[in-house]
N, C-alpha and C positions, 0 to 999 in steps of 0.2 A: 333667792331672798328678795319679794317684793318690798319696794316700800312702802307701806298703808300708812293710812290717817293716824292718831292715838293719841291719847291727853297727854301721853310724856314728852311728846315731841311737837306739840302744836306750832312753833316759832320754826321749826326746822325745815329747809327745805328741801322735799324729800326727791325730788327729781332733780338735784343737787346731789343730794346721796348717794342715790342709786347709780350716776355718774360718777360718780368720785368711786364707790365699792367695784362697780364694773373695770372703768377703769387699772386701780390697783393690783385686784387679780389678775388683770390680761398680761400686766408687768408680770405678777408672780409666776404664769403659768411659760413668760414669752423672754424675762430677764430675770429667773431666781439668783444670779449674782449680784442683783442689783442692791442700789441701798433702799430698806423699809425702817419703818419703826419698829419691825418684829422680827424675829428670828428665824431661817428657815433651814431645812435639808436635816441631814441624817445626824448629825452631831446632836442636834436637838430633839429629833427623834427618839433616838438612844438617851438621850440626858431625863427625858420625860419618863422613860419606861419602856421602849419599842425593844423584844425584843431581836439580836443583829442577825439571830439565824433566821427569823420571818423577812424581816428586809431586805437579805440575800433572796430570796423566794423574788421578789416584785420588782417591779423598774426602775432603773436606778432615775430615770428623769422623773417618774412621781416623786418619788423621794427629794429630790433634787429642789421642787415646787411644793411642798411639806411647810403650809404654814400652821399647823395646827398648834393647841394652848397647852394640853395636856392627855392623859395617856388610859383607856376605859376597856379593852377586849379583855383584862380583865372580870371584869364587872359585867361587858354584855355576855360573855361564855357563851358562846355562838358554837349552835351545835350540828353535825351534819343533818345537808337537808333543809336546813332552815333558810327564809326569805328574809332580807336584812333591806332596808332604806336606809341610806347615806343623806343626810342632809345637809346641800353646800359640799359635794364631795370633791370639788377641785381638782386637780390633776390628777384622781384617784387613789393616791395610796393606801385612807383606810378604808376603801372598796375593794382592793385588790387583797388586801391582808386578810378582809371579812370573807373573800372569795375560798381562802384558803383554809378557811377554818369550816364554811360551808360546806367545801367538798363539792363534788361532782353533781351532787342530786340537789346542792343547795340556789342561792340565787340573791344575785346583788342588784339593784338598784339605785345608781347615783342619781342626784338630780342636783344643777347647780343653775345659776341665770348665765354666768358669762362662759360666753360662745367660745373665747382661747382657752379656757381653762377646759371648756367641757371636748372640745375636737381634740386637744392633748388627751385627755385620757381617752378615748374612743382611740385615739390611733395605736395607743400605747397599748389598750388590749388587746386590738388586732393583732399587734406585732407581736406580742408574748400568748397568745393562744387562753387569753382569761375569756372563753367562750362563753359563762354564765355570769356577767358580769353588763349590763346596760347602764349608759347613761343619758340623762334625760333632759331637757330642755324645760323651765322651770324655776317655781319661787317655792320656799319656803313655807308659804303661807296659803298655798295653795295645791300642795302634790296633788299630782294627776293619776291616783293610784286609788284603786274599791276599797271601800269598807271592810278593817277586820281581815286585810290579804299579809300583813307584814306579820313577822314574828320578832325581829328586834329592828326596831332605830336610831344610829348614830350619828352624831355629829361633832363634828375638832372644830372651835373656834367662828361658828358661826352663828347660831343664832343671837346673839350680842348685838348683830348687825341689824336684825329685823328690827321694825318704827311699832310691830303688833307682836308681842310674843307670848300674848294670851292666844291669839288665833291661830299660831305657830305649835302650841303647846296642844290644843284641842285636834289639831290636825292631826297630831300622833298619836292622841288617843282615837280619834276616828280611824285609820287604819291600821292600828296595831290590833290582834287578836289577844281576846280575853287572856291573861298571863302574858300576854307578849311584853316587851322590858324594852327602857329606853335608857340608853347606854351614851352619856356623852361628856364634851369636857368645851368651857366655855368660862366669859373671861365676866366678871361681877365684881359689887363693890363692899365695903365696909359702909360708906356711908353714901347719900344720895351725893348724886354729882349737882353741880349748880348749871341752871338754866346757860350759862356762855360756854359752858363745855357739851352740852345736851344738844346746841343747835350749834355746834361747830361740826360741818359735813367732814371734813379731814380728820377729826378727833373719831366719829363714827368708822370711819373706814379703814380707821387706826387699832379697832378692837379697843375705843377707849368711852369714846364717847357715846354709846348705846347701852351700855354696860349698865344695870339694874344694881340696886341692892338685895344683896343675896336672900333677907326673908324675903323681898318682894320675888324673888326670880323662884324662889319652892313653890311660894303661895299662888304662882300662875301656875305653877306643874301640878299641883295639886286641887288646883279648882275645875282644871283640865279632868281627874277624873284617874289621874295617876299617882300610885304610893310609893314616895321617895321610901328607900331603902337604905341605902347609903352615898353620903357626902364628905369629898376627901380635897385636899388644899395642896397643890405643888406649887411650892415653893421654889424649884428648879426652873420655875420659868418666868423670864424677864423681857421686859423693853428693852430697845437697843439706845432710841433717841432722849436726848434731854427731855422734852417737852412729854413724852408720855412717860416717863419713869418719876418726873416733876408730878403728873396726876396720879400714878402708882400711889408714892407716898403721902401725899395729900390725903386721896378720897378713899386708900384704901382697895385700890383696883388688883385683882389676883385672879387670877387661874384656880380653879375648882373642878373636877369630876363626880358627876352623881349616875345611880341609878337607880331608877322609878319603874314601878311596875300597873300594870293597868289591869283593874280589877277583876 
């Protein structure tokens, strides 16, 4: 997840952000018992949708590091065989679960920026024998992957974070193959958030404060070049702390899963 320039975030300092996001995951990936603003591990997992006989299949420390918003293998239907990109795949676990559905002939693709989060899961699939499973060193906004090679892309909770998510958005239509479908679940708003919550780096790396309003978040997936299909609202997933459950109710901040397809 790089940070780039973008009119919505002009006051915010993105090398600030990028610090603080890095940061936070390294906790999640290095102290998932710690305290967050957000939820993590398998309890949540399960409450979303995950599920417990797949979970049993995967490592119990990805799970463990499971900060993800809401619940899509549904919706991406991952078939064997098929090449899947993870975006922001974090300690792996819905790399490892796409691994499973992929099957032997298929093929995963993590790519995340921070280094703890991304070494946990490389070790993690060493140790569990998820042989067609890589992950990658990388931003968002920039996957280092050809043209038209993917067949589905998912993401749990991350791209909220990105400062560009038109260029995040076009990136998956550039290596997604014609019909290929992007499958993810990501945290948006009811209303625009006001400029002191937009340039507060701690709110961003809180999954609060990057957080779009939800026409504006289709109408970038859609200029990208991709046909939302279907959009769904879990409700089962919450803040933990005062202060982002305070912007929850406010502005309208929720967890959403859509998926879009590329023409």
């Amino acid at each position: 997840m790089a940070i780039e320039a973008h009119a919505q975030t002009s006051s915010l300092d993105r090398s600030d952000l990028e610090r603080q996001v890095k940061e936070m995951y390294r906790q999640v990936a290095e102290q998932p018992q710690g305290e967050f603003h957000f939820e993590m591990g398998r309890a949540l997992a399960e409450r979303l949708g995950y599920a417990p006989e797949d979970l049993d299949r995967i490592p119990v420390e990805a799970i463990d590091s499971f900060a993800g918003v809401g619940h899509f293998f549904d919706l991406a239907d991952i078939a064997p065989g098929e090449v899947v990109l993870d975006l922001g795949s974090g300690s792996g676990m819905d790399a490892f679960l796409a691994a499973l559905k992929a099957g032997p002939e298929g093929r995963v693709l993590g790519l995340d920026m921070t280094e703890a989060q991304r070494l946990k899961a490389q070790r993690l699939a060493r140790e569990a024998g998820f042989e067609t499973v890589e992950f990658h060193a990388g931003y968002i906004e920039e996957p280092p992957f050809k043209d038209a090679s993917v067949d589905v892309v998912i993401s749990n909770g991350v791209i909220n974070l990105s400062a560009d998510k038109p260029r995040v958005f076009a990136e998956v239509a550039r290596v997604l193959r014609p019909g290929g479908k992007l499958a993810i679940a990501d945290i948006v708003t009811e209303t625009s958030l006001p400029e002191q919550v937009k340039c507060n780096a701690t709110l961003w790396a809180a999954c609060i404060g990057g957080a779009i309003q939800q026409d504006d978040y289709r109408a970038a997936i859609e200029k990208a070049g991709l046909r939302v299909e279907t959009v769904r609202e879990h409700p089962e997933y919450r803040f933990l702390t005062e202060s982002a459950q305070g912007a929850s109710r406010t502005y309208g901040v929720k967890s959403i899963s859509l998926l879009a397809i590329k023409a």
